[in-house]
N, C-alpha and C positions, 0 to 999 in steps of 0.2 A: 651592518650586515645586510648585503640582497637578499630581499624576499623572493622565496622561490615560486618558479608557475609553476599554477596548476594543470596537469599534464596528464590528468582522470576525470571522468566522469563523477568514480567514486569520490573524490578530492571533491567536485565541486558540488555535489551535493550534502556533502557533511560539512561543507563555510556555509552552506545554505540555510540545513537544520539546524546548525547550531545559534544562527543570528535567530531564523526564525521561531525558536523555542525560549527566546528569551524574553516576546513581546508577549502579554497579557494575555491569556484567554484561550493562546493557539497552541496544538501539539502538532509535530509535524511525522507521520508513519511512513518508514521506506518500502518501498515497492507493495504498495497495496494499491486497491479494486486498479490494477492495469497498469498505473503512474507509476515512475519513478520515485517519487515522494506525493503522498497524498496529505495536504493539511486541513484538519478542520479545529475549527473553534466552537467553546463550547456552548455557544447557543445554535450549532447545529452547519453552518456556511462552513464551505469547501472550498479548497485548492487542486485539481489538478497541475500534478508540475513534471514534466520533463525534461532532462537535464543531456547538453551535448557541449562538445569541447567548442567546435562551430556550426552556425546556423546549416541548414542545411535543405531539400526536400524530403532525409528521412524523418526527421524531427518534425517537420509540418506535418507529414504522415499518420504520424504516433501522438499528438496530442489533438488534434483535430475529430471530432466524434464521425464515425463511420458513415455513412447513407443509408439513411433509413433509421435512425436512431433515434431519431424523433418523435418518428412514425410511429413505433415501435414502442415508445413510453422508456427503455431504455435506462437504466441510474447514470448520472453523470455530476460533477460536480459542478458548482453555482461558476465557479470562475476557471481559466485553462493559463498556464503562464511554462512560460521557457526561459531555462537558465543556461545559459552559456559563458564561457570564457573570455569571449572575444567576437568581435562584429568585423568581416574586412570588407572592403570595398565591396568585394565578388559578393559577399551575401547582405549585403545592406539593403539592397532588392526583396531577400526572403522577409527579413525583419519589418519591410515595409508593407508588404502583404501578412503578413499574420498578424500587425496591431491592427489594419484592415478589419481581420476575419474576426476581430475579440478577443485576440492572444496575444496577452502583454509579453513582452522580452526584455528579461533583469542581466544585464553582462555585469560577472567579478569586476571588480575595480580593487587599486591597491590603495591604503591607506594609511596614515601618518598618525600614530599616537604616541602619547607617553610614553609606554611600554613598548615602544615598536611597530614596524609595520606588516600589516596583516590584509585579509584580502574580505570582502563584504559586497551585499549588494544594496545598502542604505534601503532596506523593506520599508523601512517605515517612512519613511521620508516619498519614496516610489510607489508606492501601491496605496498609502492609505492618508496620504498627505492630502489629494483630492478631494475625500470624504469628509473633510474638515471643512470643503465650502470655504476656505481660504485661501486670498490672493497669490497667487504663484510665480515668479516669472517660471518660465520655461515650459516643460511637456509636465501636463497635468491633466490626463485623462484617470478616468476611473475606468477601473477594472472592467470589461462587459458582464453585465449576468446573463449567463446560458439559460438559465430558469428553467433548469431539469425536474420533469415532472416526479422522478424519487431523484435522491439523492444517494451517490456511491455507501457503500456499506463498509464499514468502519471497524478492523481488528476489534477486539476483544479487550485486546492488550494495545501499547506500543513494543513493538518488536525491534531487536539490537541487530539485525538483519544491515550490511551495507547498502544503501541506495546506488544504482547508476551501475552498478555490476553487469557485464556478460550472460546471458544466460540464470538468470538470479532465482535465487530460491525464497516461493512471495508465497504467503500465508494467506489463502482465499479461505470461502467461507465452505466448499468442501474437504479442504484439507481441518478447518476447526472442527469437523463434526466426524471428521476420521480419527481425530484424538483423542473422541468424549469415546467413541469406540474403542478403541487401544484404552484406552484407561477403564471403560469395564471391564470390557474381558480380563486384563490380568487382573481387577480388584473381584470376579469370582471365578475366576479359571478360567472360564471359556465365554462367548458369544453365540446366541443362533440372529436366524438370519431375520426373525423378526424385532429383535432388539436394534440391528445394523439400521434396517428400513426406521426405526423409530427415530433416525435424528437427518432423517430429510437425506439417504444418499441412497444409492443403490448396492444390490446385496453382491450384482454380478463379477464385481471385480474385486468381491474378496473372496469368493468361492471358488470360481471359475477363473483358471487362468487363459489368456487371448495363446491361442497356438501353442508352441512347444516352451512356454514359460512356465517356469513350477508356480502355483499358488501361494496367497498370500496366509491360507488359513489350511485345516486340515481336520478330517473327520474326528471328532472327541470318542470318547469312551458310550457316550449314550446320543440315542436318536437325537438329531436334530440339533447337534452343538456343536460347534467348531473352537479348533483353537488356533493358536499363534503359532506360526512355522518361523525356520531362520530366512525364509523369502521375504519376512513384510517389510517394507519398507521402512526407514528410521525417519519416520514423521519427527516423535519425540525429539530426536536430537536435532531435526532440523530446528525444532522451533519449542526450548525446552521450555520456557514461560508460561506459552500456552497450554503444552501438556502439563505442567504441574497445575495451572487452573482448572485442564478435565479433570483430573484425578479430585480435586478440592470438590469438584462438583459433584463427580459419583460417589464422593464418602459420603457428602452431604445428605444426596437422595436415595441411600442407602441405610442411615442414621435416622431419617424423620419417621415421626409415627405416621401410623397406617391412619386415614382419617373414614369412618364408614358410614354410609351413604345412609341417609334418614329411611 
């Protein structure tokens, strides 16, 4: 039976996670700090990865770190790589300037096994064969390191989020601290605006709506409390993992004793 192309982005970033979740050490999170797929391993090294059906200048674009980023001290990840479908002639040019610039490029390849054929980017063999300090023939560079002064910030969770999507719905670290909110307020009815300021976000856009938008909250029964309207957004649903972890966390620190001060 023909193996069929891959004819999505999202396609080619789930042959991607999934090879790459199988190697020792590494997890791979979709659409986090910016990336398409962000992998880190657990002593701490990064992957940025963006993913495109073919090379192109908006993918150079999009994985490449902004001007001034440097500068700037900026989080970025240790390594930047692009995965693609397919390499043609027209962009064999791109692919030669971005191993250039530090940005390795993994193209799908199809492959013959036992059980059939399936599509892969031999990760281990490409990317971390070099590291072995062993003879190779062929292309055996290693990875560049960016040597970003922090390094990207890292879900909480791994999130079941599709990578390579349109428009994609990506779990930053203001939308986590809008859930530990959402998960007070309804564990005691309401929120004020000094609890919201307590987990590093601002109070203004759950109070105050921008123009003729109705708000996300609404005046409680007593000074200075707000509650949940049918405007808030459904954070939770977007990313229920996470919200069920806020919620674990405000029972938790709602549960412990009071500890007082000598």
């Amino acid at each position: 039976m023909e193996l069929e192309a891959i004819t999505t982005e999202t396609q080619l970033c789930t042959v991607f996670m999934l090879e790459f979740n199988s190697l020792p050490g590494w997890t791979c999170h979709p659409e986090a700090a910016g990336f398409d797929v962000l992998v880190v391993h657990e002593d701490g090294r990064q992957i940025g990865v963006e993913a495109k059906l073919a090379l192109n200048a908006k993918v150079a674009d999009q994985i490449l770190p902004s001007l001034g980023d440097e500068f700037y001290g900026r989080p970025g990840p240790d390594h930047r790589l692009v995965i693609v479908s397919r390499v043609t002639e027209a962009s064999a040019g791109i692919m030669k300037m971005l191993e250039h610039l530090g940005v390795r490029v993994l193209v799908a390849t199809k492959y013959s096994r036992v059980k059939g054929c399936s599509h892969g980017f031999s990760i281990q063999s490409e990317l971390f064969w070099p590291e072995k300090e062993i003879p190779r023939w062929g292309h055996s560079n290693r990875m560049f390191d960016w040597w970003p002064t922090e390094r990207c910030r890292v879900p909480s969770v791994v999130t079941t989020l599709p990578a390579g999507v349109p428009s994609p719905v990506r779990l930053t670290l203001w939308k986590e601290s809008a859930l530990r909110v959402i998960a007070q307020m309804r564990q005691q009815g309401f929120i004020t605006a000094k609890q919201i300021a307590s987990y590093g976000i601002g109070v203004t856009a759950w109070t105050q709506a921008p123009g003729s938008k109705p708000g996300w909250l609404a005046r409680g029964t007593s000074r200075g409390q707000w509650i949940e309207t049918e405007h808030m957004p459904a954070f939770d649903k977007q990313h229920p993992d996470v919200y069920a972890l806020a919620v674990e966390e405000v029972a938790a620190k709602a549960t412990a004793p009071l500890e007082l001060c000598p």
